[in-house]
N, C-alpha and C positions, 0 to 999 in steps of 0.2 A: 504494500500500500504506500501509495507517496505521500510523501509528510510536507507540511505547510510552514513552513519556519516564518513564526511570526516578528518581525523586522523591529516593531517596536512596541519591545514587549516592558515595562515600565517597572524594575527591580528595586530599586533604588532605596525603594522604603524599607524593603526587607533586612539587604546590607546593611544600610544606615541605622537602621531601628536599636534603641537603646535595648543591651540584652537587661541591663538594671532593671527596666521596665516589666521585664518579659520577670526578670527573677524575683519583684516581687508580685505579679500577678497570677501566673501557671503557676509558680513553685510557691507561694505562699499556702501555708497549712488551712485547710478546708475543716472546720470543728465539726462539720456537720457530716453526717454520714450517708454517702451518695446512695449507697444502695443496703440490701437487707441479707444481703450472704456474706459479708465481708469482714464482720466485725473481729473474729480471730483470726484472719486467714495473714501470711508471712507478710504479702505485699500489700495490707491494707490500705498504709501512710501513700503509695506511690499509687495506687488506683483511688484514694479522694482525690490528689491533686492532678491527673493525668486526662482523666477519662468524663468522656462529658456524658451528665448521665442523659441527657435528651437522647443521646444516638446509641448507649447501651442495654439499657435497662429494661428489662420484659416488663409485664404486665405486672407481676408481683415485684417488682424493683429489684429484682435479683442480677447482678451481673456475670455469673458463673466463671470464677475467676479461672478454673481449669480447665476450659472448655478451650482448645484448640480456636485460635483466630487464623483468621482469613485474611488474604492478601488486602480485598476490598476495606475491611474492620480497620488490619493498621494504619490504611490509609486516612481514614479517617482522623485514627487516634495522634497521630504524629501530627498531622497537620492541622489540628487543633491546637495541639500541645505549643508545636512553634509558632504562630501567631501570625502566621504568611496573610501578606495585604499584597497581590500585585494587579495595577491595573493595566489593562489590556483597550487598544484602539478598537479593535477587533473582538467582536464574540467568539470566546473559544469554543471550538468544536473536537471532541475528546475522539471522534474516530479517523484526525489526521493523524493520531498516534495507534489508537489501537481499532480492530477488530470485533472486540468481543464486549467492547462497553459502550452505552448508549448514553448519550448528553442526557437523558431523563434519569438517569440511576441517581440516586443518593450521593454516592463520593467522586459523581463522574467530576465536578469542576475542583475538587481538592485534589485529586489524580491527576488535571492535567497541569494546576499550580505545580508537585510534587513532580514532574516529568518534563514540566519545561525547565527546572532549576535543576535537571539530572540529580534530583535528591532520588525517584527514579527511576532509572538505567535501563528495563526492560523496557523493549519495545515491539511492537506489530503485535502479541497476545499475552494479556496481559490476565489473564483464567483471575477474575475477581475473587471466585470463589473457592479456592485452592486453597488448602494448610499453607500456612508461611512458613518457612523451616528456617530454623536457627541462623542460620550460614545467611541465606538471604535478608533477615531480620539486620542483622551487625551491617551488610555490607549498605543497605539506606540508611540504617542508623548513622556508618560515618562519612557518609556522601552529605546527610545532613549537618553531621557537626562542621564538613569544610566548608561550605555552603555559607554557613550562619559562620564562620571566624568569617568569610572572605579575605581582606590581605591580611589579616592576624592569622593565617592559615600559616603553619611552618613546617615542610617535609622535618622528618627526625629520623636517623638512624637506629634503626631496633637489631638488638641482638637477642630477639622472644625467647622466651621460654617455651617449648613447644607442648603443644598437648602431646597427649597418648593416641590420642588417632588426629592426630594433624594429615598424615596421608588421606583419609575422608575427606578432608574440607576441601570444595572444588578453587583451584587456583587465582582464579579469578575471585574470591572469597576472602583469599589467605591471607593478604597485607590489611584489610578491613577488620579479620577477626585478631592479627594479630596486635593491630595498635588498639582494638578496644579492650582487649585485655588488659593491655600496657594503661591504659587509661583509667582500668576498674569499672570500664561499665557492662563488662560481661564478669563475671566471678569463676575462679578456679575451682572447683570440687573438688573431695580428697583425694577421687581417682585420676585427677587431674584430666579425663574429657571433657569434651566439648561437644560431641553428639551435635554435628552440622546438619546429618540430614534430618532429625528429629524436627516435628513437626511444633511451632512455638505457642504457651498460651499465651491468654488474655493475659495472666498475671504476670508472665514474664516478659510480654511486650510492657506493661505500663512500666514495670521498673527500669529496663534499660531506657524509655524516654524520658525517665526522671532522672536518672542518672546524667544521661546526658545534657538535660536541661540544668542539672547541677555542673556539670564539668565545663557549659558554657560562660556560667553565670561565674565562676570560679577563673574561671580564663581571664573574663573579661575585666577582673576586679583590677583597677589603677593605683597598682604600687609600683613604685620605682626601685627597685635594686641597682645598687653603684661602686663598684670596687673605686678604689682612689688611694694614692701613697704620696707621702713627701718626704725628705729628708730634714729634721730635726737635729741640729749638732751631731753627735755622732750612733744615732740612733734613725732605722728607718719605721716612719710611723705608718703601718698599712690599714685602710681603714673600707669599711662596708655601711655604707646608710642607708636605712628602710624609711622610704616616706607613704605613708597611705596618702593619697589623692583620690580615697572613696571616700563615697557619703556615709559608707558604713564602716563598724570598727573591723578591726584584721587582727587575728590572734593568731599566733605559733606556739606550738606547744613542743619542747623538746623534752627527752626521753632523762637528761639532766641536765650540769651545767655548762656542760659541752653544747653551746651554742651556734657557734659559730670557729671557721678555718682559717685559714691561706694556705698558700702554695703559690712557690717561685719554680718555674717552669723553664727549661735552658729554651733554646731556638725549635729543636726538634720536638718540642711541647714536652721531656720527662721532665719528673719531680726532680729538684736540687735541694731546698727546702719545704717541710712543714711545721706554719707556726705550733700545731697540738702537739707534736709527738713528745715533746719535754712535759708534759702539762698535766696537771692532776686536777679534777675536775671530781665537783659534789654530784653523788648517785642519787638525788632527791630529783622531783619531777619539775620544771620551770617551765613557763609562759613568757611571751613575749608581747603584749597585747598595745597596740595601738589604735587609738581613737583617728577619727577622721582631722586630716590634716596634721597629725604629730609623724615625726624622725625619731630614730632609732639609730644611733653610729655605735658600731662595735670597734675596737681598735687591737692591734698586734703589733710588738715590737720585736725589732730586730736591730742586734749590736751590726753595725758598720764593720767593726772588725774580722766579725764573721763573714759577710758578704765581700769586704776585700780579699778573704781568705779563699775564697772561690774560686777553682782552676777555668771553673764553665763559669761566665755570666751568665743571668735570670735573661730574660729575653719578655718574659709573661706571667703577668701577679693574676691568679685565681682567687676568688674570695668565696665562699661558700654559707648558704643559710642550715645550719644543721638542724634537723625537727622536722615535724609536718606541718599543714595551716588547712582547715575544710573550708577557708576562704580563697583561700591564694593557690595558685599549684607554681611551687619553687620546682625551681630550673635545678635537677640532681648533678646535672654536669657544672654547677656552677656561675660564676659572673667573673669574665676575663678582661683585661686588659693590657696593653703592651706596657713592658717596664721598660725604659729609657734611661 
């Protein structure tokens, strides 16, 4: 079938769209209980806030959170969840893309939102009513998180950890399920599969959309990390400033007092020094909690004489946030700079 590429198609809001917005409207907690099966069930917290109950809910308000969804359902439920506004010059017509859906279906004009923005990727039959299987679930799930970074999208280097039947996962699948992993919005089992062609529920589509609408809103949080050093008499002062530039507070929580690194890097990027390895640090639990608009500078010194002592000069000051933040997602490779 020939497809219609529509020329001007008006994206802008979507890109631009504050995710703040989006993370306190979708992801803000719902007190209210959407439907009448849900109330013990695992993913209860991510099916109030995910799922709308208008296009769920049977007659008895039940949303059967184990029931196998369909290609057509997540369509729906994703494209709710992201908050997709695009207008079009043109009335879209859903069977430039497919075959088997009719512009009167239900999720036909959020499908073809979802398919013009390759959030997704099938195309000519798109079988609405089909099990959605795992593999297929992750690889729109992160076609939408690139989608929704736009240029805050950043290829990364992964060296996965792989499942136990990573052979299963269709190839085309496998850099999609391997960075959601990497990202925690799919979870590891203890038998460590991932069961790609396994057909996905309802409950386990709302939580990878929550998830993910968390690791956007988490992305997107405006903090600045800044290595920076100077030379103070005969002492070099290295130093790391955390400034929040959200509206909201930002808290780290590390594991103790071991907060924070350095590391002097020769040319070829190895270690020459690290400021921790002499250091003794309290095993007590510490925060690091910042209000909006407050700095944070952590500071490391280094004798001169020991850096004249160097057969290799530093070439590259690494500074490092050590802990986790459920606000922030720190950079595990650190914050670089060239030393001069």
């Amino acid at each position: 079938m020939k497809k219609i590429l529509l020329s001007f198609v008006l994206i802008a809001s979507l890109l631009a769209g504050s995710i703040q917005m989006f993370a306190e409207g979708v992801i803000a907690k719902n007190e209210d209980m959407k439907f009448t099966d849900i109330s013990k069930h695992w993913a209860m917290d991510s099916i109030n806030k995910v799922v709308d109950r208008d296009a769920f809910a049977d007659k008895d308000g039940k949303f059967m959170p184990n029931k196998t969804i369909t290609r057509s359902e997540f369509v729906l439920m994703l494209h709710k969840s992201l908050n997709i506004n695009i207008n079009y010059f043109k009335a879209p017509d859903i069977t430039e893309y497919y075959d088997d859906v009719k512009n009167e279906d239900v999720y036909a004009s959020a499908l073809y939102d979802l398919v013009t923005l390759n959030i997704i990727d099938i195309k000519d039959h798109f079988n609405p009513n089909a099990a959605l299987t795992r593999e297929e679930m992750m690889n729109i799930i992160m076609n939408a998180y690139k989608v929704k970074m736009g240029d805050q999208y950043k290829m990364i280097k992964l060296v996965p950890q792989p499942f136990a039947d990573d052979k299963e996962i269709d190839p085309s699948y496998s850099g999609a399920v391997a960075r959601a992993a990497h990202m925690g919005i799919t979870k590891r089992p203890a038998n460590n599969h991932f069961y790609p062609k396994h057909e996905a529920s309802r409950a386990q589509a709302a939580t990878v959309i929550d998830r993910l609408l968390n690791q956007l809103a988490k992305e997107n949080v405006q903090v600045d990390i800044v290595p920076s050093y100077e030379m103070n008499g005969d002492m070099l002062i290295m130093k790391l400033t955390i400034t929040n530039n959200s509206k909201a507070k930002v808290v780290f929580n590390h594991s103790s007092g071991y907060k924070y690194d350095f590391k002097l890097l020769d040319s070829k990027k190895e270690i020459l020094y690290t400021w921790s390895a002499d250091k003794m640090f309290t095993m007590a639990l510490t925060e690091t909690v910042l209000e909006s608009g407050q700095s944070v500078e952590f500071i490391g010194e280094v004798d001169k004489a020991m850096l004249d002592g160097m057969t290799v000069k530093p070439a590259y000051l690494q500074a490092f946030v050590i802990g986790e933040s459920s606000d922030f997602a720190i950079n595990a490779d650190g914050y670089e700079i060239e030393y001069k």
